[in-house]
PDB file of the backbone (N, CA, C, O) and the ligand in Angstrom, with CONECT records:
HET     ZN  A 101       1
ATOM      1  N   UNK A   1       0.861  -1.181   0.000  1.00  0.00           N
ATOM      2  CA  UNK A   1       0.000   0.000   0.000  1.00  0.00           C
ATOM      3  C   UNK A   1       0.898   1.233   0.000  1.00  0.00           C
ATOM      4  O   UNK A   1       1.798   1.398   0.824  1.00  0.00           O
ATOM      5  N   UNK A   2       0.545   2.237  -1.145  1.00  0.00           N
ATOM      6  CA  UNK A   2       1.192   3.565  -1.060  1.00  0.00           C
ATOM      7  C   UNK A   2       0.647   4.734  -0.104  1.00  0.00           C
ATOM      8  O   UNK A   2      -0.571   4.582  -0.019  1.00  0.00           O
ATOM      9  N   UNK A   3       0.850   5.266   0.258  1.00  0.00           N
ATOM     10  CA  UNK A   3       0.900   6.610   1.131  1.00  0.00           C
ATOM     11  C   UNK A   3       1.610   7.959   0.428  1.00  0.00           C
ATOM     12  O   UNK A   3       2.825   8.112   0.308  1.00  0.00           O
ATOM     13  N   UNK A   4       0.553   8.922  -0.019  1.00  0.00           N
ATOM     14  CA  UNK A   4       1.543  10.113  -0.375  1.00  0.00           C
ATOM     15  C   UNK A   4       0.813  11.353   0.565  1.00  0.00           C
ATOM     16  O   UNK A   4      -0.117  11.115   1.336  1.00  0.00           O
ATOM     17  N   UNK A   5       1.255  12.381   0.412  1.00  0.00           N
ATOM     18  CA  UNK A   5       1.284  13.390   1.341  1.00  0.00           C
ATOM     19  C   UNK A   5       0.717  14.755   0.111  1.00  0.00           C
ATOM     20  O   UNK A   5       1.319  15.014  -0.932  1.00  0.00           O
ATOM     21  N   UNK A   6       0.097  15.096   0.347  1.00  0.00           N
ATOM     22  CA  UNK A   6      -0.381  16.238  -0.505  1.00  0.00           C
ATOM     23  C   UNK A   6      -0.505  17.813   0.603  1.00  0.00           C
ATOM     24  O   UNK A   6      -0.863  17.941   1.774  1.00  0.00           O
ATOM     25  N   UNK A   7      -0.023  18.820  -0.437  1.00  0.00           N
ATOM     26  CA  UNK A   7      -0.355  20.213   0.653  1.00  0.00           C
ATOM     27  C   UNK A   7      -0.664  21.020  -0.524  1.00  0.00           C
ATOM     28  O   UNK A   7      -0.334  20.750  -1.679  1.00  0.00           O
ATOM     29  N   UNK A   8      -1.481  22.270  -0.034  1.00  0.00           N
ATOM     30  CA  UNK A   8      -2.056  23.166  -1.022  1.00  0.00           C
ATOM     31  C   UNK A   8      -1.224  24.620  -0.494  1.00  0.00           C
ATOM     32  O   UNK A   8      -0.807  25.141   0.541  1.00  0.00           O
ATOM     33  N   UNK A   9      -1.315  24.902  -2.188  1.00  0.00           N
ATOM     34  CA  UNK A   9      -1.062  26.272  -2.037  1.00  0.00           C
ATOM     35  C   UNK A   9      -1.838  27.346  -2.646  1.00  0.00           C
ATOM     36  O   UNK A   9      -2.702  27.070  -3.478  1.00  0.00           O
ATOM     37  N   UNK A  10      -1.576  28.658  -2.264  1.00  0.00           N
ATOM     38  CA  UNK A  10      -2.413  29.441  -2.792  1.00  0.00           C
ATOM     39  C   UNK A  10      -1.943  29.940  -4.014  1.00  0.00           C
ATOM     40  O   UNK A  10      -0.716  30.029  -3.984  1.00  0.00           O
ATOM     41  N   UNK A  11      -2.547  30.382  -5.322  1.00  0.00           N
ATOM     42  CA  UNK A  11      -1.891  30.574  -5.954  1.00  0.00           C
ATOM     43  C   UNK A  11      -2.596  32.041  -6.477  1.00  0.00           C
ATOM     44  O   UNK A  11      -3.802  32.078  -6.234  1.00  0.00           O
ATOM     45  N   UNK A  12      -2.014  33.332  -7.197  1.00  0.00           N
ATOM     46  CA  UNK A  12      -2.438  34.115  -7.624  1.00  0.00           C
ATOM     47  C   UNK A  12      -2.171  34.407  -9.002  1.00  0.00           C
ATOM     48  O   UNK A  12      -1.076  34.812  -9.392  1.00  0.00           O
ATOM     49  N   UNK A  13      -3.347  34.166  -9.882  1.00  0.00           N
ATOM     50  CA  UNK A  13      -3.008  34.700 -11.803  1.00  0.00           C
ATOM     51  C   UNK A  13      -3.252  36.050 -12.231  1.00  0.00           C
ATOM     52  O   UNK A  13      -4.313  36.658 -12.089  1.00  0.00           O
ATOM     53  N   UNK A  14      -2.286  36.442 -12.721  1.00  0.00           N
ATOM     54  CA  UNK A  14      -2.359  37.484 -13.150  1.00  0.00           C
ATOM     55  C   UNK A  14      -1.652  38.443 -14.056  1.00  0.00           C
ATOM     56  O   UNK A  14      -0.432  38.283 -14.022  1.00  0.00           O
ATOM     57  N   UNK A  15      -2.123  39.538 -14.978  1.00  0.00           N
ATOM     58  CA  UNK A  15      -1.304  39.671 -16.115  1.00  0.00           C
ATOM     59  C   UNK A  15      -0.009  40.475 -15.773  1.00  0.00           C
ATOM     60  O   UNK A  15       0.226  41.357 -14.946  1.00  0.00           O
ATOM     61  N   UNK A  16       0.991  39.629 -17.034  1.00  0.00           N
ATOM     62  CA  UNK A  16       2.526  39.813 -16.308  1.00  0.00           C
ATOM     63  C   UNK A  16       2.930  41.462 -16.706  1.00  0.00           C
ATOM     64  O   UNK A  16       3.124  41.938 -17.825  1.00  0.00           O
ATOM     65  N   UNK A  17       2.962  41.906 -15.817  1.00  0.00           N
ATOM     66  CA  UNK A  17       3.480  43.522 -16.257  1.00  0.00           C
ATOM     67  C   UNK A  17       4.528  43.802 -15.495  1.00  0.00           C
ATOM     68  O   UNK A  17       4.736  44.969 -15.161  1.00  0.00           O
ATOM     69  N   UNK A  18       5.437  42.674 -15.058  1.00  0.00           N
ATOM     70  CA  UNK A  18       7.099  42.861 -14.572  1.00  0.00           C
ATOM     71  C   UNK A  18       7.728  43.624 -16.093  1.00  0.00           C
ATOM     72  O   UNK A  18       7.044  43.764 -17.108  1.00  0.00           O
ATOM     73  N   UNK A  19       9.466  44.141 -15.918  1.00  0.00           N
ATOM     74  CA  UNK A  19       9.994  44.767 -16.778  1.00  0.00           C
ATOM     75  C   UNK A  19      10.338  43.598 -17.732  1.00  0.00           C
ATOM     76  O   UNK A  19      10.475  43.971 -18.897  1.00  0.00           O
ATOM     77  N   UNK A  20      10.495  42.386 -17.536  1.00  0.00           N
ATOM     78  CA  UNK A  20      10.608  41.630 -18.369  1.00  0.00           C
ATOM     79  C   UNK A  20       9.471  40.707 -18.931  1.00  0.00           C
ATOM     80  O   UNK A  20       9.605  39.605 -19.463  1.00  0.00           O
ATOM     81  N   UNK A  21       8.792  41.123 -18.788  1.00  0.00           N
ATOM     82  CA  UNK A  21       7.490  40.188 -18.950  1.00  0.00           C
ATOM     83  C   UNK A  21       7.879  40.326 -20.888  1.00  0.00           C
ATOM     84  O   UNK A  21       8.682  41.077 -21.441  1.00  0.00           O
ATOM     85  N   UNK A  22       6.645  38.945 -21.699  1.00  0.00           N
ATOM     86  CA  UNK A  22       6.524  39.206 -22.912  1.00  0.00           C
ATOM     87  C   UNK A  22       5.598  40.390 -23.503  1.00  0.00           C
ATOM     88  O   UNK A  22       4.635  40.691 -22.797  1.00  0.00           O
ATOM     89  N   UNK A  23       5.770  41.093 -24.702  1.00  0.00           N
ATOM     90  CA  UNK A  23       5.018  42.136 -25.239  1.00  0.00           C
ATOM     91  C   UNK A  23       3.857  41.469 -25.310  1.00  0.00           C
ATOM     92  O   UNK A  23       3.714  40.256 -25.467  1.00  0.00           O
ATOM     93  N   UNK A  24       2.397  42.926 -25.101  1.00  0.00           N
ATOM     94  CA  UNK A  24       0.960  41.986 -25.496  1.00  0.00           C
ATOM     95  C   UNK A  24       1.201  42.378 -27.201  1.00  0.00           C
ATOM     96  O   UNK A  24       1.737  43.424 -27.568  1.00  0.00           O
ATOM     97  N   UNK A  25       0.842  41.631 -27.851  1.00  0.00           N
ATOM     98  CA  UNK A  25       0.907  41.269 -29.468  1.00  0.00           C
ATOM     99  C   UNK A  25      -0.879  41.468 -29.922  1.00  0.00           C
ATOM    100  O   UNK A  25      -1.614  41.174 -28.980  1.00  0.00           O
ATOM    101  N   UNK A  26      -1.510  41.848 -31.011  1.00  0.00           N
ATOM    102  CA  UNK A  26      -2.080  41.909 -31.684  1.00  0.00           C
ATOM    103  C   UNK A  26      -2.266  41.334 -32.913  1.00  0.00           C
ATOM    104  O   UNK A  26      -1.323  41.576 -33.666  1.00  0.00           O
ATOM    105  N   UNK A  27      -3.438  40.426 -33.567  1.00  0.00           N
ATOM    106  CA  UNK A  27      -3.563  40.443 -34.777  1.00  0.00           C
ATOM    107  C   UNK A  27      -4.771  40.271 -35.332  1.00  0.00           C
ATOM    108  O   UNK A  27      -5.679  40.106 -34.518  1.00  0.00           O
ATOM    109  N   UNK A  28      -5.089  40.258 -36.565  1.00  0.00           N
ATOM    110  CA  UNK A  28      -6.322  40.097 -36.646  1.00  0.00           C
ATOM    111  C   UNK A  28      -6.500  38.741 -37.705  1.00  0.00           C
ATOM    112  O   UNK A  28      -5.585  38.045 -38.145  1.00  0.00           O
ATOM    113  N   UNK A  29      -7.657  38.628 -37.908  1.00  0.00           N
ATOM    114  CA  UNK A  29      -7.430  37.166 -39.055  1.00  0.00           C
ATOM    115  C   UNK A  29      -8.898  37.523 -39.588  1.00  0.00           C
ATOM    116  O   UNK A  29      -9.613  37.814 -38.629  1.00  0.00           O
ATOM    117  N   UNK A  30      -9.523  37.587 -40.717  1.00  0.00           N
ATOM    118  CA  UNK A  30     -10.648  37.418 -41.480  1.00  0.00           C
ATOM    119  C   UNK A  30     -11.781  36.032 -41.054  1.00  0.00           C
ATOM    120  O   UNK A  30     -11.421  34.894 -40.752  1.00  0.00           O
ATOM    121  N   UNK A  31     -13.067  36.492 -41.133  1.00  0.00           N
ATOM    122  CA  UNK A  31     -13.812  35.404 -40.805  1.00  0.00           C
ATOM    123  C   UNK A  31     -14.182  34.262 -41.666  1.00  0.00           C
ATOM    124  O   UNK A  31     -14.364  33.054 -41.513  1.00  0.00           O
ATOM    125  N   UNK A  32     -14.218  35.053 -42.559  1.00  0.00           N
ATOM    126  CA  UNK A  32     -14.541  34.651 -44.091  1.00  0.00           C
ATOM    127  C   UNK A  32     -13.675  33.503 -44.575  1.00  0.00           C
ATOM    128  O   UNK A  32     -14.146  32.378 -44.743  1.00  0.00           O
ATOM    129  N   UNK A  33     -12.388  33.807 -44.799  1.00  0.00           N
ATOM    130  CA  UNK A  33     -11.339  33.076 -45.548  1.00  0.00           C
ATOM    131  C   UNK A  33      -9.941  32.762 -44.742  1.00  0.00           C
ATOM    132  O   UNK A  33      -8.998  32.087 -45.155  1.00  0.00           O
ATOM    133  N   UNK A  34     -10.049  33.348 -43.643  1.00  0.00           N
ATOM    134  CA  UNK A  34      -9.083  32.375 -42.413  1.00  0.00           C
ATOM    135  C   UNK A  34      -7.862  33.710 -42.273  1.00  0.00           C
ATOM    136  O   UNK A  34      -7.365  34.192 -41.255  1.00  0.00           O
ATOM    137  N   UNK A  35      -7.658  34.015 -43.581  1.00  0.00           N
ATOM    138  CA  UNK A  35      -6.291  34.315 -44.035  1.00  0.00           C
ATOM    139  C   UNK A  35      -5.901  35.761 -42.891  1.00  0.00           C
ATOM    140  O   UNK A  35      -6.798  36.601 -42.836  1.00  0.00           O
ATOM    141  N   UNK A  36      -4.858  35.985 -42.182  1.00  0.00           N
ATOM    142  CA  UNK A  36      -4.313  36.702 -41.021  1.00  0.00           C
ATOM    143  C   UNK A  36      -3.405  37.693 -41.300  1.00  0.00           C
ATOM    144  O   UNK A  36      -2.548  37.419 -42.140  1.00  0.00           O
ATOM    145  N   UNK A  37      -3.388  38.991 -40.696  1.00  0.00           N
ATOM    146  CA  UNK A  37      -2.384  40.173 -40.483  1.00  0.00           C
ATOM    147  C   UNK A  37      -1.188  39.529 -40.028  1.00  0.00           C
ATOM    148  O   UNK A  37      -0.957  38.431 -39.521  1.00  0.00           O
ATOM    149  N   UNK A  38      -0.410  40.633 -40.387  1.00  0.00           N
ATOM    150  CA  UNK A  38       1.074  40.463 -39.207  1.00  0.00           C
ATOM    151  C   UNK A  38       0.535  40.376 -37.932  1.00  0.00           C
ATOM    152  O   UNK A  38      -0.678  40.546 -37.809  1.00  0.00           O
ATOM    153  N   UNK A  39       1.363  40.092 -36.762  1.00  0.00           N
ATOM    154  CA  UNK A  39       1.429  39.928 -35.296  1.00  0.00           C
ATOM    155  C   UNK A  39       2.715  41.798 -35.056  1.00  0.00           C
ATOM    156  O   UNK A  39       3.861  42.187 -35.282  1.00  0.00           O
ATOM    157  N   UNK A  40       1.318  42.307 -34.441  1.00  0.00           N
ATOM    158  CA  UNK A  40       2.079  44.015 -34.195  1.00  0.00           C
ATOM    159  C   UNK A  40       2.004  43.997 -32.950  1.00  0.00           C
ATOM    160  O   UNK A  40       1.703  42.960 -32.359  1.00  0.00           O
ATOM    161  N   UNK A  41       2.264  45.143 -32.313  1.00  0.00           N
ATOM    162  CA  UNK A  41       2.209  45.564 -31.008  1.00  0.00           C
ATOM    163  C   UNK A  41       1.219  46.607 -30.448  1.00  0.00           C
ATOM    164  O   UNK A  41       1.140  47.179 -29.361  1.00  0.00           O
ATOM    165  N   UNK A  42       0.652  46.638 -31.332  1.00  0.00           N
ATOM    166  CA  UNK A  42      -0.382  47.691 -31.236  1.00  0.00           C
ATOM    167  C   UNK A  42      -1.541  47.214 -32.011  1.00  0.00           C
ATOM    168  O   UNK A  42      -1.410  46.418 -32.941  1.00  0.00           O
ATOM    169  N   UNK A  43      -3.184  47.913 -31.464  1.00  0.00           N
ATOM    170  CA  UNK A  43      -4.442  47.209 -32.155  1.00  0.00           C
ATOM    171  C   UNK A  43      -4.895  48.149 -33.474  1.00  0.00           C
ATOM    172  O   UNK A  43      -5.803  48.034 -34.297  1.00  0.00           O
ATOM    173  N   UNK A  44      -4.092  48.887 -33.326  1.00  0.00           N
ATOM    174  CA  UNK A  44      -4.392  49.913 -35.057  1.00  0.00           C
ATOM    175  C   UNK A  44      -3.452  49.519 -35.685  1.00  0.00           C
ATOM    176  O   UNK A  44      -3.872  49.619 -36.838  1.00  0.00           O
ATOM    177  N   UNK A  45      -2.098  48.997 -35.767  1.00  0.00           N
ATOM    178  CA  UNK A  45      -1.215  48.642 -36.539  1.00  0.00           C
ATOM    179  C   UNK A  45      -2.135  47.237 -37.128  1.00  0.00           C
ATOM    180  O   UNK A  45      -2.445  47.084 -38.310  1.00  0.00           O
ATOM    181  N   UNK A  46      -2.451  46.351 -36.090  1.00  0.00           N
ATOM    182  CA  UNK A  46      -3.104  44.803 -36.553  1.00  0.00           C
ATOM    183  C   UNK A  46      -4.148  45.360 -37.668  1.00  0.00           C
ATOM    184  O   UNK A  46      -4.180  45.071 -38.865  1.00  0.00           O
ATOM    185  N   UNK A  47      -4.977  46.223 -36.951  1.00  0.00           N
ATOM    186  CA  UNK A  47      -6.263  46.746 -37.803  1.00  0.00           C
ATOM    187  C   UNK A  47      -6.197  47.468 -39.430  1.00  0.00           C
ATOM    188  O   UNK A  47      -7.058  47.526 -40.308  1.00  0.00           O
ATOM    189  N   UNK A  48      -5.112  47.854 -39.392  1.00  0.00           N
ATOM    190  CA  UNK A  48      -4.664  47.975 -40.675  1.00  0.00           C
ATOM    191  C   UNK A  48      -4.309  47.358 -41.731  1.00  0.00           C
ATOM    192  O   UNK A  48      -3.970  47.895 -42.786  1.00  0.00           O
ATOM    193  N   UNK A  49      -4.392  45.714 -41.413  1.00  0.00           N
ATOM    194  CA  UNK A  49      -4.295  44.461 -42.465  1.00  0.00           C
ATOM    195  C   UNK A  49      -5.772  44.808 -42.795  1.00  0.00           C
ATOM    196  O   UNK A  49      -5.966  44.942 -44.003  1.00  0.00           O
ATOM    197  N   UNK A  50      -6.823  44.978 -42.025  1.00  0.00           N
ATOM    198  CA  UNK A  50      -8.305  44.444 -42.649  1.00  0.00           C
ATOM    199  C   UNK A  50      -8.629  46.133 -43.732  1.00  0.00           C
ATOM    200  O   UNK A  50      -9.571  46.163 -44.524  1.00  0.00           O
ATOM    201  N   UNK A  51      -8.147  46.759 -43.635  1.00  0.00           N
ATOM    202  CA  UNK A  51      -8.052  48.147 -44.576  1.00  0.00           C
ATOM    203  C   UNK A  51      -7.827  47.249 -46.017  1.00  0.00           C
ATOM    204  O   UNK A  51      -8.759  46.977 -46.774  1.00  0.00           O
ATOM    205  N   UNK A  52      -6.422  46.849 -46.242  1.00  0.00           N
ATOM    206  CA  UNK A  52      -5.574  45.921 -47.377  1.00  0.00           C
ATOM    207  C   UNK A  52      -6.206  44.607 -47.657  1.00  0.00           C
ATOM    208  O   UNK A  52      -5.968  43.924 -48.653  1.00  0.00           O
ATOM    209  N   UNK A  53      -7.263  44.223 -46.431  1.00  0.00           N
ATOM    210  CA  UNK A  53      -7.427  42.888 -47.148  1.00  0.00           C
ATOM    211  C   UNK A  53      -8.908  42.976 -47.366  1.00  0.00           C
ATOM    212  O   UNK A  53      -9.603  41.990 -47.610  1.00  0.00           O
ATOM    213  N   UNK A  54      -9.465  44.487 -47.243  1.00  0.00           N
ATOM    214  CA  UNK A  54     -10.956  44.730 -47.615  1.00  0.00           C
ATOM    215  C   UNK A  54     -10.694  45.165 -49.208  1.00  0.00           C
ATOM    216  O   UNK A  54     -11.308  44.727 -50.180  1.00  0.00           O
ATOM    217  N   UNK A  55      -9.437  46.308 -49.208  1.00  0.00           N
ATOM    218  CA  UNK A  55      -9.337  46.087 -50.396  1.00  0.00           C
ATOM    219  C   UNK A  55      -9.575  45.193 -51.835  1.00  0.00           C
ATOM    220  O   UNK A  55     -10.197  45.311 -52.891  1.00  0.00           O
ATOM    221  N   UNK A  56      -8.609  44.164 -51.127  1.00  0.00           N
ATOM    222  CA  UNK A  56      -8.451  42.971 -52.449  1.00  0.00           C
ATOM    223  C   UNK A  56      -9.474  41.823 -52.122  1.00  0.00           C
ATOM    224  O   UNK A  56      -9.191  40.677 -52.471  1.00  0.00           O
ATOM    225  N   UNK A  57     -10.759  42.109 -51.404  1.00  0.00           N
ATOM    226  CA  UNK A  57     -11.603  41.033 -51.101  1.00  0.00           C
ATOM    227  C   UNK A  57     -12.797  41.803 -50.177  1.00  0.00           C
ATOM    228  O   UNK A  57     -13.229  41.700 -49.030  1.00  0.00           O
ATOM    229  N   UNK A  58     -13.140  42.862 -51.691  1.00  0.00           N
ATOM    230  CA  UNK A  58     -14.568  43.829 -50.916  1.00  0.00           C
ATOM    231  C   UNK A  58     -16.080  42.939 -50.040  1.00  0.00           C
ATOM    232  O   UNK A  58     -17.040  43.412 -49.432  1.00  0.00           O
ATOM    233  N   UNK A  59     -15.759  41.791 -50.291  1.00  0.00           N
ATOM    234  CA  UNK A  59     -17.335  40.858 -49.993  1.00  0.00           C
ATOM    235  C   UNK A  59     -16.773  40.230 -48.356  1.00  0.00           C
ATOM    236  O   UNK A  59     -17.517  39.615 -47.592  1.00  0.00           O
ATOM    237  N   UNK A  60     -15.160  40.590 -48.036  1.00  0.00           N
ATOM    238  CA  UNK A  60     -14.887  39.969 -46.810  1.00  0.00           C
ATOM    239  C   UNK A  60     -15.239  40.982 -45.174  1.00  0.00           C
ATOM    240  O   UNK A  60     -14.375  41.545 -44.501  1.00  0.00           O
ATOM    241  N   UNK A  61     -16.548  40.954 -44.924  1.00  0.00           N
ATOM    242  CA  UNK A  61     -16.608  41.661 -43.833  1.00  0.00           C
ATOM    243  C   UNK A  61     -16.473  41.360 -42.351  1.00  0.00           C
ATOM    244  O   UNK A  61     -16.661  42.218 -41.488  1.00  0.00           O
ATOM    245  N   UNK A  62     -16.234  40.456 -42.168  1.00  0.00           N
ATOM    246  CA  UNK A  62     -16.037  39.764 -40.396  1.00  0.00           C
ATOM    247  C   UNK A  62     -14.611  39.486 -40.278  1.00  0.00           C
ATOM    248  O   UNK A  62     -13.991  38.887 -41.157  1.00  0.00           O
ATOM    249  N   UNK A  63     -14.102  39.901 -39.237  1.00  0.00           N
ATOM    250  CA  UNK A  63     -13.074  39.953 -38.576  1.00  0.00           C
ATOM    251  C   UNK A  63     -12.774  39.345 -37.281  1.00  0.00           C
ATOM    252  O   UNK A  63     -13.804  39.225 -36.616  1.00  0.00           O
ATOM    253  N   UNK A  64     -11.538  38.843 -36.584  1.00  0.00           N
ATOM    254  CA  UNK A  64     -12.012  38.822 -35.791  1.00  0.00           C
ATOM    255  C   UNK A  64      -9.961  38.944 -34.860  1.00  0.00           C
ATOM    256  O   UNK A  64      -8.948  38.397 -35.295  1.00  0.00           O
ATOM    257  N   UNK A  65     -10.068  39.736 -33.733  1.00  0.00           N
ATOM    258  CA  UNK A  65      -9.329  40.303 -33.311  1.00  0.00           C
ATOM    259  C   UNK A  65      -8.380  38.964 -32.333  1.00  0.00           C
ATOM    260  O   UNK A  65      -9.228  38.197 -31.878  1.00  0.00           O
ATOM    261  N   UNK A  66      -7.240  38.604 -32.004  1.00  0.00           N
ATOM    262  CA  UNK A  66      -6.132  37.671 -31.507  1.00  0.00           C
ATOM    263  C   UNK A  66      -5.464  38.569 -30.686  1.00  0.00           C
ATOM    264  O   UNK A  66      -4.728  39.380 -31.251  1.00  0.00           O
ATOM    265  N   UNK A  67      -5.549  38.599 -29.606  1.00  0.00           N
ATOM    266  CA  UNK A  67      -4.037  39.322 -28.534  1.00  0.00           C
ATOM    267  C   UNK A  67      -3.400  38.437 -27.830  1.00  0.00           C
ATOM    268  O   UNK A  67      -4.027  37.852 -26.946  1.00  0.00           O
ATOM    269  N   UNK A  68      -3.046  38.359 -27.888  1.00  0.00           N
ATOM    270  CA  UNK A  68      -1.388  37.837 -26.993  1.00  0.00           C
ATOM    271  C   UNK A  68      -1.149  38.264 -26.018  1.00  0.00           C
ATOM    272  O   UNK A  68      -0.235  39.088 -26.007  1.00  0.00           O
ATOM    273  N   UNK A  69      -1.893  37.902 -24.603  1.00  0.00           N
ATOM    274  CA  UNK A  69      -1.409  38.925 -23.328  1.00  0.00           C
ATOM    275  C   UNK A  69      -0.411  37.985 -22.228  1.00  0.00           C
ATOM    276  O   UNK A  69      -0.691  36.790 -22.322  1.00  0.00           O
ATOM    277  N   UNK A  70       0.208  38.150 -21.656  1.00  0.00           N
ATOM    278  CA  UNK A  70       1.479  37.704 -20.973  1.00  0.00           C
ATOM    279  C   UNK A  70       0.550  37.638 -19.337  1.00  0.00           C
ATOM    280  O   UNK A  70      -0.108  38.483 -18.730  1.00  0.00           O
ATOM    281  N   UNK A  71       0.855  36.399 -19.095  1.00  0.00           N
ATOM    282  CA  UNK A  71       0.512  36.124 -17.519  1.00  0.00           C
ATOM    283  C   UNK A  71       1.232  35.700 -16.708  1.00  0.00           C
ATOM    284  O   UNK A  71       2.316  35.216 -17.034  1.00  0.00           O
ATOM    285  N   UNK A  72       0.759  35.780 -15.218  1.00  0.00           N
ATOM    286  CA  UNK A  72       1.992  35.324 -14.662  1.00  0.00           C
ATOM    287  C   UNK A  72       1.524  34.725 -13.277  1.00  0.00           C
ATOM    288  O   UNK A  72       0.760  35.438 -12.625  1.00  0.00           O
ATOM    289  N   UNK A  73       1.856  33.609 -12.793  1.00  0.00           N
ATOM    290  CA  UNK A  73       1.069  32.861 -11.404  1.00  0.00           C
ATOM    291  C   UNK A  73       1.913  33.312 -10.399  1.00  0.00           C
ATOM    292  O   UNK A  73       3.032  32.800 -10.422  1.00  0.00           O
ATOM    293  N   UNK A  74       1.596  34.510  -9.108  1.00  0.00           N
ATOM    294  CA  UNK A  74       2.245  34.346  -7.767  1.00  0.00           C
ATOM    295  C   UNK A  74       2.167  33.510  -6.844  1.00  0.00           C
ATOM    296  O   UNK A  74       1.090  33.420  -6.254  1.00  0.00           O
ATOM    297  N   UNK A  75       3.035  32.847  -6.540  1.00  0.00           N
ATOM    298  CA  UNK A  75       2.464  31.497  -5.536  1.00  0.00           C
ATOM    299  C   UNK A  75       2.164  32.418  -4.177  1.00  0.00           C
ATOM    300  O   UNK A  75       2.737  33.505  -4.097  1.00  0.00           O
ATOM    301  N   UNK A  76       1.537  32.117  -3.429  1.00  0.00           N
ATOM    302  CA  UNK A  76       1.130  32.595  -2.186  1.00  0.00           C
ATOM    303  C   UNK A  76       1.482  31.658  -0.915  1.00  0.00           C
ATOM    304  O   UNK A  76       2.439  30.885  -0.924  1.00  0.00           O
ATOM    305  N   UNK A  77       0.495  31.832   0.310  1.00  0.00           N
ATOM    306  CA  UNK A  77       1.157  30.770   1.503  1.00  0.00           C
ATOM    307  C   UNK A  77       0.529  29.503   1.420  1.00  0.00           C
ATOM    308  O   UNK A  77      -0.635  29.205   1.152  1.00  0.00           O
ATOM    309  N   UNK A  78       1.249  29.003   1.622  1.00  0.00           N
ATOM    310  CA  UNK A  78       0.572  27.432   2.197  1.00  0.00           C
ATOM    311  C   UNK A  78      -0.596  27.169   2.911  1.00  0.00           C
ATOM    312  O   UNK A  78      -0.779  27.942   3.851  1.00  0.00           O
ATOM    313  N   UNK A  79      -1.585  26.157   2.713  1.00  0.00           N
ATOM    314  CA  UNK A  79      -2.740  26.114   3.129  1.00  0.00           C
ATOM    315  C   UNK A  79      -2.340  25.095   4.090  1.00  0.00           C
ATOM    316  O   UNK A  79      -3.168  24.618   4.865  1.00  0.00           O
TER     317      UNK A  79
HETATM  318 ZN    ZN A 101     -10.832  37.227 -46.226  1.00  0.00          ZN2+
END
């Protein structure tokens, strides 16, 4: 017969905004036909693929927005 020992901890999630954390990223991708912007750093830079890709595909109207946000778990005390 095994015996193991279990303990809890507390844990806290939350978005990483240390100096090193990863950049939040932006992109967008079409609903229509799949096809995706660059990955920017900003939500008007992303938004500016669907300008270029309304252009060359006037019947493509749904969009739909991708961010990339950086998280980060603080462990807390022991239960
Ligand atoms: Zn499209």
């Amino acid at each position: 017969m095994s015996r193991s020992v279990h303990r809890f901890r507390e844990y806290t999630i939350e978005p990483d905004t240390e100096p090193d954390a990863e950049v939040i990223t932006f992109t967008v991708h079409c609903a229509v036909c799949g096809e995706g912007g660059p990955i920017t750093e900003t939500t008007d830079a992303a938004g500016e693929w669907i300008v270029t890709h309304l252009g060359e595909q006037p019947e493509h109207l749904s969009y739909r927005e991708i961010v990339t946000r950086p998280y980060r778990v603080a462990p807390g005390r022991w239960l």
